[in-house]
mmCIF file as gemmi writes it, N, C-alpha and C atoms, coordinates in Angstrom:
data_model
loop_
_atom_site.group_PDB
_atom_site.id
_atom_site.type_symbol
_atom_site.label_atom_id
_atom_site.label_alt_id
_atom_site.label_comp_id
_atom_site.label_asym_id
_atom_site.label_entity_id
_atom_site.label_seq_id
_atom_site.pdbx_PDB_ins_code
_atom_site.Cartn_x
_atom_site.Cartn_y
_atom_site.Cartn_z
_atom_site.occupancy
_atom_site.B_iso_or_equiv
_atom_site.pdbx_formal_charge
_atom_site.auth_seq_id
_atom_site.auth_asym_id
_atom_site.pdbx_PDB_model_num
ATOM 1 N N . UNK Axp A 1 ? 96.167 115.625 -13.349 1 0 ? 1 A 1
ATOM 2 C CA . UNK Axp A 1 ? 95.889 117.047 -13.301 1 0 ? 1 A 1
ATOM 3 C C . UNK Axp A 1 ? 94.382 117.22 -13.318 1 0 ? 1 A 1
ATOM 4 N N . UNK Axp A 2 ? 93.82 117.216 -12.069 1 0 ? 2 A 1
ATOM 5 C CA . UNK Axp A 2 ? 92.138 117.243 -12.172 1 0 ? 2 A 1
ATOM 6 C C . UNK Axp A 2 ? 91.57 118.363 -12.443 1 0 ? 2 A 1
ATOM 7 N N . UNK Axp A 3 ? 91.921 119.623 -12.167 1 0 ? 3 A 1
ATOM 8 C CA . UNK Axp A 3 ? 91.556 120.242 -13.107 1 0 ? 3 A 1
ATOM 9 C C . UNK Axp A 3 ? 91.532 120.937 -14.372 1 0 ? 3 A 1
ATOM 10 N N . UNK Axp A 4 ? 92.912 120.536 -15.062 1 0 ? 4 A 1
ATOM 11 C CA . UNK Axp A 4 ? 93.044 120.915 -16.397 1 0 ? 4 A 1
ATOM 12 C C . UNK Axp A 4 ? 92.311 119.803 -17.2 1 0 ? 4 A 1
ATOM 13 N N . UNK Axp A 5 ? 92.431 118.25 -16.61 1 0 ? 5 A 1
ATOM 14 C CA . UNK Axp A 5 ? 91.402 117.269 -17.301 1 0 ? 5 A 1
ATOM 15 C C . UNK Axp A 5 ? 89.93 117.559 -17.037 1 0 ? 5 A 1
ATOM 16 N N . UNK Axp A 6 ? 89.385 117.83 -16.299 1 0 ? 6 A 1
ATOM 17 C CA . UNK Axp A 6 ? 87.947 118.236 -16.219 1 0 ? 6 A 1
ATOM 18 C C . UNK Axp A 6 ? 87.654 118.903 -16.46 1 0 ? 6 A 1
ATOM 19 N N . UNK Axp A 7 ? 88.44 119.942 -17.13 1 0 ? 7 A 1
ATOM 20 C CA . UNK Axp A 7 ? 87.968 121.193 -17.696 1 0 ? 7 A 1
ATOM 21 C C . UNK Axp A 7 ? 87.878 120.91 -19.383 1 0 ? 7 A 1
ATOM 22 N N . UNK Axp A 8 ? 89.057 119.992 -19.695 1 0 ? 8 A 1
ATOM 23 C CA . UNK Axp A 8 ? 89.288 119.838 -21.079 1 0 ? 8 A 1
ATOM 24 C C . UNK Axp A 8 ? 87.871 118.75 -21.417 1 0 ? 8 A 1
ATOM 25 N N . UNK Axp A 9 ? 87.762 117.924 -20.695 1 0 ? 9 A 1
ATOM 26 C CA . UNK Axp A 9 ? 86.252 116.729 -20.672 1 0 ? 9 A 1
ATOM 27 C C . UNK Axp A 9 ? 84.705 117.835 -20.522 1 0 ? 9 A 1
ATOM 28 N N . UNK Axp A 10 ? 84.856 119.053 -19.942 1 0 ? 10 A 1
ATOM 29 C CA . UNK Axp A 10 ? 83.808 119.891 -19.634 1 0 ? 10 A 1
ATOM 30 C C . UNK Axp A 10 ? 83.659 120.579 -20.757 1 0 ? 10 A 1
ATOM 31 N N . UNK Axp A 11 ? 84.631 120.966 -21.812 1 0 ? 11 A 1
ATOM 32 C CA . UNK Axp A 11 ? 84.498 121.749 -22.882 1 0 ? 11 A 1
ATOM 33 C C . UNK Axp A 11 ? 84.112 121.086 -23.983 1 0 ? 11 A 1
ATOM 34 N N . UNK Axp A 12 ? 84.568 119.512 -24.027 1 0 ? 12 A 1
ATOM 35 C CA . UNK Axp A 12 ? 84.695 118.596 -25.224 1 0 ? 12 A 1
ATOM 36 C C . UNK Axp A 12 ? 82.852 118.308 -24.985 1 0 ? 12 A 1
ATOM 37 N N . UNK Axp A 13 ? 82.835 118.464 -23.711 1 0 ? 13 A 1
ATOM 38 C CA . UNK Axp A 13 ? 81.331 117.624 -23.445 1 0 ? 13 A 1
ATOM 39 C C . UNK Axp A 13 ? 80.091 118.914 -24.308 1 0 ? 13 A 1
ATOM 40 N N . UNK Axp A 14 ? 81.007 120.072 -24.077 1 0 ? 14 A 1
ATOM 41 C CA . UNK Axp A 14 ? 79.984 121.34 -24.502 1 0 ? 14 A 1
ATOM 42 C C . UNK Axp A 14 ? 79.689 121.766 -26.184 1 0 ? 14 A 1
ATOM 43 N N . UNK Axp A 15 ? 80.556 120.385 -26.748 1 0 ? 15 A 1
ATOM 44 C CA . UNK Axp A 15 ? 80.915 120.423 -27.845 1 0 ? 15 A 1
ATOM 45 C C . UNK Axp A 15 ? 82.006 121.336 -28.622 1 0 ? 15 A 1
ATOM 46 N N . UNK Axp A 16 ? 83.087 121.72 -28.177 1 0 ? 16 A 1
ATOM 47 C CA . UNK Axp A 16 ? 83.944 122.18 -28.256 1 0 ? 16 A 1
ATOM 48 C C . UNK Axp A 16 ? 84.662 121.622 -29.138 1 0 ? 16 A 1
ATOM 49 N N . UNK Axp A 17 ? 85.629 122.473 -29.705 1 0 ? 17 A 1
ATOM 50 C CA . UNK Axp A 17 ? 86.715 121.444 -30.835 1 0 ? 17 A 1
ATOM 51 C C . UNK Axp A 17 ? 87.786 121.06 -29.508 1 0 ? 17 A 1
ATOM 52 N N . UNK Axp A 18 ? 88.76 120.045 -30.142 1 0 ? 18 A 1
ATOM 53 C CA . UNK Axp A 18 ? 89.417 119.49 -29.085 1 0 ? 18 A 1
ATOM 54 C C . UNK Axp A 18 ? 90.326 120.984 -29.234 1 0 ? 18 A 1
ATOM 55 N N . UNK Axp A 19 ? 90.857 121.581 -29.709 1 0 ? 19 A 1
ATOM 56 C CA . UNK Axp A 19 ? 91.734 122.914 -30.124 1 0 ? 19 A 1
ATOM 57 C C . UNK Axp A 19 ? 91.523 123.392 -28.964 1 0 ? 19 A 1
ATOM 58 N N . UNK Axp A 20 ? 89.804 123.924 -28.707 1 0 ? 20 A 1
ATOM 59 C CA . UNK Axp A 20 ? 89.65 124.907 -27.61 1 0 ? 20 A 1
ATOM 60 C C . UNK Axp A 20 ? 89.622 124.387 -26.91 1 0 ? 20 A 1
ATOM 61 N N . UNK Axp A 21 ? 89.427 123.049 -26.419 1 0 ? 21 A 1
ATOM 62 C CA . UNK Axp A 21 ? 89.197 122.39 -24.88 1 0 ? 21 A 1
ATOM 63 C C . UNK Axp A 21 ? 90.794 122.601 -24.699 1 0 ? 21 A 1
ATOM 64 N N . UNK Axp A 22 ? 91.254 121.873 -25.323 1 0 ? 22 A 1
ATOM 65 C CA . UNK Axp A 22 ? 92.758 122.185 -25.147 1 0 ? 22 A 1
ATOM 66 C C . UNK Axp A 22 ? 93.496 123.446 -24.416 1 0 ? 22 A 1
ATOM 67 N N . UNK Axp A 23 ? 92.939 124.437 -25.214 1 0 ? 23 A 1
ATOM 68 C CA . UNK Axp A 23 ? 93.423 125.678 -24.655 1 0 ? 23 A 1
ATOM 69 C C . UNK Axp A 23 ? 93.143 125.904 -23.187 1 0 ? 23 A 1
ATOM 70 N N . UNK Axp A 24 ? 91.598 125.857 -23.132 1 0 ? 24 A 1
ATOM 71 C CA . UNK Axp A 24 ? 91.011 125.956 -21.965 1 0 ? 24 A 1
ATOM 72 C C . UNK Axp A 24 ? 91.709 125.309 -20.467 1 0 ? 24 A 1
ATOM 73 N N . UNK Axp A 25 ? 92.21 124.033 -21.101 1 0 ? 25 A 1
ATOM 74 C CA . UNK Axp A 25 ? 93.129 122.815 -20.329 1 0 ? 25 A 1
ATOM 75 C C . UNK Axp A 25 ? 94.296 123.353 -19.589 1 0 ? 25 A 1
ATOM 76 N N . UNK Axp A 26 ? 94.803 124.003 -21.042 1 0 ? 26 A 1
ATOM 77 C CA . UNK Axp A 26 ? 96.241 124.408 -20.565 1 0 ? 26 A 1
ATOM 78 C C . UNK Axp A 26 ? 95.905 125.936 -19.592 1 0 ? 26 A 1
ATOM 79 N N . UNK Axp A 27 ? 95.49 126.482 -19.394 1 0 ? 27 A 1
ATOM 80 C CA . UNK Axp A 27 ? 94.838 127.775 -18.555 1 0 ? 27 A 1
ATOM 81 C C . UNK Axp A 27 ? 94.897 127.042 -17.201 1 0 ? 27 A 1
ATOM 82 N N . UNK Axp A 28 ? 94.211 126.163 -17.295 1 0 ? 28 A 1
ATOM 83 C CA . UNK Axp A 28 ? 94.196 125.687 -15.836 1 0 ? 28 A 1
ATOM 84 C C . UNK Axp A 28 ? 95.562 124.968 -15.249 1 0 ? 28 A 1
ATOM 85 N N . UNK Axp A 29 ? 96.219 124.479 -16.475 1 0 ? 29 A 1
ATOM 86 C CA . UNK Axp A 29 ? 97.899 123.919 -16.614 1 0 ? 29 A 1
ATOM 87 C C . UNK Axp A 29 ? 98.588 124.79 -15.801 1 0 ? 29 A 1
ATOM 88 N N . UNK Axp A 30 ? 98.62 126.006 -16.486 1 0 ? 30 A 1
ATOM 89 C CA . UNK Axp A 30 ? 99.427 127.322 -16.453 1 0 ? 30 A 1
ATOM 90 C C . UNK Axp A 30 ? 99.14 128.23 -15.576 1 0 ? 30 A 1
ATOM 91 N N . UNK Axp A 31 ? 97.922 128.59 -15.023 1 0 ? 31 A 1
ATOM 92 C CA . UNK Axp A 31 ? 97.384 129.447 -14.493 1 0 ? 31 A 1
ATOM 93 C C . UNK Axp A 31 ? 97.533 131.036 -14.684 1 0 ? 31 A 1
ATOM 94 N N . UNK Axp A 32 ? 97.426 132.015 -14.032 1 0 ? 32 A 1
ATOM 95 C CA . UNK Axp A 32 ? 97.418 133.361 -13.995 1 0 ? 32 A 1
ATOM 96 C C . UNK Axp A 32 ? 98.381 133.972 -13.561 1 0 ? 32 A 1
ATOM 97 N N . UNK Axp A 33 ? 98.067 135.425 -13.484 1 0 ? 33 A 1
ATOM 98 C CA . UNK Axp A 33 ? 98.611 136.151 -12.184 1 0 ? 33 A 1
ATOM 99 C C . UNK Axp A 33 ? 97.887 136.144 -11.236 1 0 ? 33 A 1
ATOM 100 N N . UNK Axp A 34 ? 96.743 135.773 -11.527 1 0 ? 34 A 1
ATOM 101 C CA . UNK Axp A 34 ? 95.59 135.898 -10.281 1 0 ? 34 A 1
ATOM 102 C C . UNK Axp A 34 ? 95.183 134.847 -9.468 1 0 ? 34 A 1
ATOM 103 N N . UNK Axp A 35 ? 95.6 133.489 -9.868 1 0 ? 35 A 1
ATOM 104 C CA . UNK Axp A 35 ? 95.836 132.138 -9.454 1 0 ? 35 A 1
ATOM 105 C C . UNK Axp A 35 ? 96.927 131.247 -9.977 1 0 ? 35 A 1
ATOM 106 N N . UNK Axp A 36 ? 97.248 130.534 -9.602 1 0 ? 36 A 1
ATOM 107 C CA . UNK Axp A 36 ? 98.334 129.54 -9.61 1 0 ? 36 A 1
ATOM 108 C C . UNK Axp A 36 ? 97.715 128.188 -10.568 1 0 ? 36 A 1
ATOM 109 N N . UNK Axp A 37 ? 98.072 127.786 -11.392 1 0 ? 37 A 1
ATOM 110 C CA . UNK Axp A 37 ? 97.818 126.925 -12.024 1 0 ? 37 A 1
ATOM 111 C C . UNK Axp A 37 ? 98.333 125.623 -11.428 1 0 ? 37 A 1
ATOM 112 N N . UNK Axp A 38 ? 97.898 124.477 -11.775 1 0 ? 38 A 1
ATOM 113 C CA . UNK Axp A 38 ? 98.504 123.044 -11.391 1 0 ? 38 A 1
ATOM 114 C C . UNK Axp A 38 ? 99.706 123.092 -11.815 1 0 ? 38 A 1
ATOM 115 N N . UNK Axp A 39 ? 100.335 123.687 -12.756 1 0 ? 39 A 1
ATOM 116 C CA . UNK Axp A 39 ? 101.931 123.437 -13.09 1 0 ? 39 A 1
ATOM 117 C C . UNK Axp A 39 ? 102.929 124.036 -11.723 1 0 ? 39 A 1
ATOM 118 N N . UNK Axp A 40 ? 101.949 124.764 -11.16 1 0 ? 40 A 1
ATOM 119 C CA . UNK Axp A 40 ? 102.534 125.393 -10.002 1 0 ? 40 A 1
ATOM 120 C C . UNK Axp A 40 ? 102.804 125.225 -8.78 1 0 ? 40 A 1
ATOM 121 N N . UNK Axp A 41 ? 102.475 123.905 -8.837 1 0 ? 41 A 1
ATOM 122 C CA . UNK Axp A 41 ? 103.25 122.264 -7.724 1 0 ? 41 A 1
ATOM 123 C C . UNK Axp A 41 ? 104.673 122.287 -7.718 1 0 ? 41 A 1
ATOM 124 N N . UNK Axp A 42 ? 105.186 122.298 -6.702 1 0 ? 42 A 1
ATOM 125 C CA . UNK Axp A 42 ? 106.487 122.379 -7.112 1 0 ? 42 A 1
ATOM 126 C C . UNK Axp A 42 ? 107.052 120.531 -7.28 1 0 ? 42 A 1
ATOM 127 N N . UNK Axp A 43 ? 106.478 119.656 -7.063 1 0 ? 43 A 1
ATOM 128 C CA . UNK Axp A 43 ? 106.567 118.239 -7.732 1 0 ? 43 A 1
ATOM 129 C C . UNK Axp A 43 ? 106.083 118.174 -8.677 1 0 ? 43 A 1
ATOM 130 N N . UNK Axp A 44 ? 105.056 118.493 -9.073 1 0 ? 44 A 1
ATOM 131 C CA . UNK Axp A 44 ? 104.558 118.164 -10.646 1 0 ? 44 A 1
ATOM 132 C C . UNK Axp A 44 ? 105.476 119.512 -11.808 1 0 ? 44 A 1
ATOM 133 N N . UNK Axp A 45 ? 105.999 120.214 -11.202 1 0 ? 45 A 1
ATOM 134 C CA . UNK Axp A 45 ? 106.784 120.841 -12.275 1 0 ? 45 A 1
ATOM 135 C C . UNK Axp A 45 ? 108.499 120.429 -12.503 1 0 ? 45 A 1
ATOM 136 N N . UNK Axp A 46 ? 108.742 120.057 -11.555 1 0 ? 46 A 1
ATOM 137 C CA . UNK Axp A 46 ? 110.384 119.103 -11.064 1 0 ? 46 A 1
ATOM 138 C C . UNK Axp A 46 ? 109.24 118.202 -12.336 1 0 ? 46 A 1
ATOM 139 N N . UNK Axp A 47 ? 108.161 117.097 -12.334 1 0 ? 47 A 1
ATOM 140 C CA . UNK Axp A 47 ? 107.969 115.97 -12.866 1 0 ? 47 A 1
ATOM 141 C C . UNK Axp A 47 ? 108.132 116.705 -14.522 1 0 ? 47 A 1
ATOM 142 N N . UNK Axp A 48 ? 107.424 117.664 -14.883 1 0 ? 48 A 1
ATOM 143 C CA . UNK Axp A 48 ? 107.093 117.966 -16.268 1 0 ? 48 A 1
ATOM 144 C C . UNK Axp A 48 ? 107.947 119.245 -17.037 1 0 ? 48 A 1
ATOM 145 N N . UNK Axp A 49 ? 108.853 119.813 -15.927 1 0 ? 49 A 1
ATOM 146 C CA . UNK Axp A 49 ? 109.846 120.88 -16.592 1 0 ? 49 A 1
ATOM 147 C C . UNK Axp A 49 ? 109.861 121.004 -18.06 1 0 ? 49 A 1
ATOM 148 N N . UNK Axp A 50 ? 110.277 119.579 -18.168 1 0 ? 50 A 1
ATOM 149 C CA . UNK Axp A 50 ? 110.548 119.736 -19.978 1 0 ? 50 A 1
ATOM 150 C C . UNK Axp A 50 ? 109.964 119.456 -21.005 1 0 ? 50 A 1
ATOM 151 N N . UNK Axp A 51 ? 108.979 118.966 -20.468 1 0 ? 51 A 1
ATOM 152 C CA . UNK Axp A 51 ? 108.007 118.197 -21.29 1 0 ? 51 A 1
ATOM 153 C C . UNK Axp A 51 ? 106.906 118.978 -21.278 1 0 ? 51 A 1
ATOM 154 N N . UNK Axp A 52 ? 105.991 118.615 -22.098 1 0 ? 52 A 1
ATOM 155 C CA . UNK Axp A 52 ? 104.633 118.937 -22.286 1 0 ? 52 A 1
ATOM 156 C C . UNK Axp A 52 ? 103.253 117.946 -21.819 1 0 ? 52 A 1
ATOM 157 N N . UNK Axp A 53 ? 102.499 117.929 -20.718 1 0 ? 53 A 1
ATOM 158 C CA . UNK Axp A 53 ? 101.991 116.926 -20.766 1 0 ? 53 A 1
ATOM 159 C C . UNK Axp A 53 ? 100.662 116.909 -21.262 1 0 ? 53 A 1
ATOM 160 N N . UNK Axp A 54 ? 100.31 117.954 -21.673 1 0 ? 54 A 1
ATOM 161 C CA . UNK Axp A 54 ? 98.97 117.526 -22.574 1 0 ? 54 A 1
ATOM 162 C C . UNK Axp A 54 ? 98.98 117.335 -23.604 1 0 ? 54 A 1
ATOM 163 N N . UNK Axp A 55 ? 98.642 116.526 -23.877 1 0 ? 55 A 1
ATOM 164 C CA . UNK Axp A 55 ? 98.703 115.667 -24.978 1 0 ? 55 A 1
ATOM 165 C C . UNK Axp A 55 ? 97.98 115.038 -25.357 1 0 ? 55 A 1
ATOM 166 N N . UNK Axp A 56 ? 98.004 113.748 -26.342 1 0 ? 56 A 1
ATOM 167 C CA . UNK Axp A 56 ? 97.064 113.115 -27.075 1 0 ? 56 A 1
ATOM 168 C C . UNK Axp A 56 ? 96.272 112.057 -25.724 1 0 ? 56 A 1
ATOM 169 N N . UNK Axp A 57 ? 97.376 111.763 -25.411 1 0 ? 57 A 1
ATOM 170 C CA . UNK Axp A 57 ? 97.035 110.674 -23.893 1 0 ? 57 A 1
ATOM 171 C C . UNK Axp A 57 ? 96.444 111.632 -22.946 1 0 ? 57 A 1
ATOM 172 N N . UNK Axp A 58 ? 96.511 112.601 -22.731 1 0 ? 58 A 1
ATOM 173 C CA . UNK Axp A 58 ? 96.381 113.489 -21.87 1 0 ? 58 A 1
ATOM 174 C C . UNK Axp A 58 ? 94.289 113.511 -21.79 1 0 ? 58 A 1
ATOM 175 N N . UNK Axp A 59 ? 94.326 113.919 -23.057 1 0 ? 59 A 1
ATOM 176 C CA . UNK Axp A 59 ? 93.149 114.098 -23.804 1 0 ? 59 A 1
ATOM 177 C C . UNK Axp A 59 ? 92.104 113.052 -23.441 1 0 ? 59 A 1
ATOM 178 N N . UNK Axp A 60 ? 93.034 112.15 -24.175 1 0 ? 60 A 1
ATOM 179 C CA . UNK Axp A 60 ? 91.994 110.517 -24.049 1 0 ? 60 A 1
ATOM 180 C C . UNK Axp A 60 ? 91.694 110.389 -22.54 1 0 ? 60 A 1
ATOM 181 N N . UNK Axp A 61 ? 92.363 109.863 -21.579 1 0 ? 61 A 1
ATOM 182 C CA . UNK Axp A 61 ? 92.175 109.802 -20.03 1 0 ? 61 A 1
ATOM 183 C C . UNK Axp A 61 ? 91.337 110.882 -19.689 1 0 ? 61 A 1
ATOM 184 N N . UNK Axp A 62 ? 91.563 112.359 -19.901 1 0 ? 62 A 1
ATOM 185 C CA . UNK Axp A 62 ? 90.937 113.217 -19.522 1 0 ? 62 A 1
ATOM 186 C C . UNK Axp A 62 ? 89.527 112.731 -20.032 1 0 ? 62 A 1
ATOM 187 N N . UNK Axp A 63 ? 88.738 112.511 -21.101 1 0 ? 63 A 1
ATOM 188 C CA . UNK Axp A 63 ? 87.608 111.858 -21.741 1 0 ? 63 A 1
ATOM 189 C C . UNK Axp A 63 ? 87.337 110.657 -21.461 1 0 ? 63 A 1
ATOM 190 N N . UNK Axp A 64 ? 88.022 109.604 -20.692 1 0 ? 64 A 1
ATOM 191 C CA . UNK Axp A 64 ? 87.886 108.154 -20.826 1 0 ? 64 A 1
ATOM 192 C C . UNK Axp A 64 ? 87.653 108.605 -18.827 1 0 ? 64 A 1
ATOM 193 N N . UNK Axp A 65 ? 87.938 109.368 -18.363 1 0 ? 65 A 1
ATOM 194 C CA . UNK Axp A 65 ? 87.487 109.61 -16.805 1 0 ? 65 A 1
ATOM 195 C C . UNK Axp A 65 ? 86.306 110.179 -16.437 1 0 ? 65 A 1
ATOM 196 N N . UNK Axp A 66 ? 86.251 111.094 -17.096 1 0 ? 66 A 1
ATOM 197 C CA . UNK Axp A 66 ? 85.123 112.644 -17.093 1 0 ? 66 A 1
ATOM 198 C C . UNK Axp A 66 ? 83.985 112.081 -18.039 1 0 ? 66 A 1
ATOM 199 N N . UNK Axp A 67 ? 84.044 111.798 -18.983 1 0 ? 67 A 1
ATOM 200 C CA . UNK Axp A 67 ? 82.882 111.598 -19.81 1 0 ? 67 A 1
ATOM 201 C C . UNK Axp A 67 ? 81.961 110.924 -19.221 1 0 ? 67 A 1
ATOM 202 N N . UNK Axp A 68 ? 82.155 109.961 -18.951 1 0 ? 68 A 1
ATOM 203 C CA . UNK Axp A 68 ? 81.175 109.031 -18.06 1 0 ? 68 A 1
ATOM 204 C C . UNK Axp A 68 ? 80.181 109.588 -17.261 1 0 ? 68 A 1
ATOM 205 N N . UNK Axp A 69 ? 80.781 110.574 -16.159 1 0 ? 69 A 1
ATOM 206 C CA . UNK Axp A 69 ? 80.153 111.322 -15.271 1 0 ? 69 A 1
ATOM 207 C C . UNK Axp A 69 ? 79.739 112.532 -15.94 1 0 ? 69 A 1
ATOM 208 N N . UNK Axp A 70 ? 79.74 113.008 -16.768 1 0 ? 70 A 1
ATOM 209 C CA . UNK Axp A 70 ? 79.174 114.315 -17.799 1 0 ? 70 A 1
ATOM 210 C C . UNK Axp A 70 ? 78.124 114.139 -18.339 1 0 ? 70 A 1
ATOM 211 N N . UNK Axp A 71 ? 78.131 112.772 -18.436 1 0 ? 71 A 1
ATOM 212 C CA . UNK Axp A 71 ? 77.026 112.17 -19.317 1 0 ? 71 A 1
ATOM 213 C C . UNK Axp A 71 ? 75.553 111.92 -18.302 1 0 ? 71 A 1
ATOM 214 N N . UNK Axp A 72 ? 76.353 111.89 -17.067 1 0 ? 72 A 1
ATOM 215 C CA . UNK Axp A 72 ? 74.728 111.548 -15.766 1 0 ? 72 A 1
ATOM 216 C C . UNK Axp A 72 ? 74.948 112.753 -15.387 1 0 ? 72 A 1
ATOM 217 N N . UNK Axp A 73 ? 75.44 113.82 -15.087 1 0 ? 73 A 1
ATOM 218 C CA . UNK Axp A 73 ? 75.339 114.909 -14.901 1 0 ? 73 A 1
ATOM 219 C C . UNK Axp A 73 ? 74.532 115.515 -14.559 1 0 ? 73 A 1
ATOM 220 N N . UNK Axp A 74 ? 73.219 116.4 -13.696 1 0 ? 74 A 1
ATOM 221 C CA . UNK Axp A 74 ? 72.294 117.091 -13.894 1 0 ? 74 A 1
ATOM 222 C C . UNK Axp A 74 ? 72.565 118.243 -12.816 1 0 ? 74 A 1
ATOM 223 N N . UNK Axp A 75 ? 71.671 119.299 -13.227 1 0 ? 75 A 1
ATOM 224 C CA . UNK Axp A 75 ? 71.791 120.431 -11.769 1 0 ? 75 A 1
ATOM 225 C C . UNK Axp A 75 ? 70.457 119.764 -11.228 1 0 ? 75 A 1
ATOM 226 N N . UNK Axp A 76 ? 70.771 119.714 -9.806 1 0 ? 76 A 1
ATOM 227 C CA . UNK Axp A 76 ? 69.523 119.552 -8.899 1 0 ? 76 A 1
ATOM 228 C C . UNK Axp A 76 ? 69.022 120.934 -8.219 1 0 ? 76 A 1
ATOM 229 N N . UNK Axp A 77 ? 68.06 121.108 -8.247 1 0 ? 77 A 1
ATOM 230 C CA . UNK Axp A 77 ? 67.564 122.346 -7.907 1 0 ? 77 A 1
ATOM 231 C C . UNK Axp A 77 ? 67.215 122.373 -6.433 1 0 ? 77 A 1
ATOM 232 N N . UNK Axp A 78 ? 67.875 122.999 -5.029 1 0 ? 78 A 1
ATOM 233 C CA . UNK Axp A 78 ? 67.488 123.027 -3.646 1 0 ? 78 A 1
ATOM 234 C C . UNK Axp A 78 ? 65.708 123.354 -3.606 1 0 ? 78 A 1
């Protein structure tokens, strides 16, 4: 889920508690009325119907992918 993990690695990176990255995560999970969230695959929701997939693993991968690149990160200015 690339963008509920890069969002949750973007918040943790901003120093966030994992609570709110979390939340933030699941927003992008779930999405709106005004956009469609990643749960809104119709394969990845057949995959996760019943389950919950953010999670502790969820978390870690999301941080063990993203962090790396958060960490070299910079804005380049045109």
């Amino acid at each position: 889920f690339p963008e509920a993990s890069f969002h949750y690695a973007l918040q943790m990176h901003h120093g966030k508690s994992s609570e709110e990255a979390l939340a933030g995560a699941r927003s992008k999970w779930l999405g709106s009325d005004a956009w469609p969230g990643e749960f809104s695959n119709p394969y990845t929701a057949l995959c996760f119907c019943s389950a919950d997939p953010l999670d502790e693993e969820f978390m870690a991968f999301s941080e063990a992918v993203f962090t790396p690149m958060l960490e070299h990160w910079r804005e380049v200015k045109a």
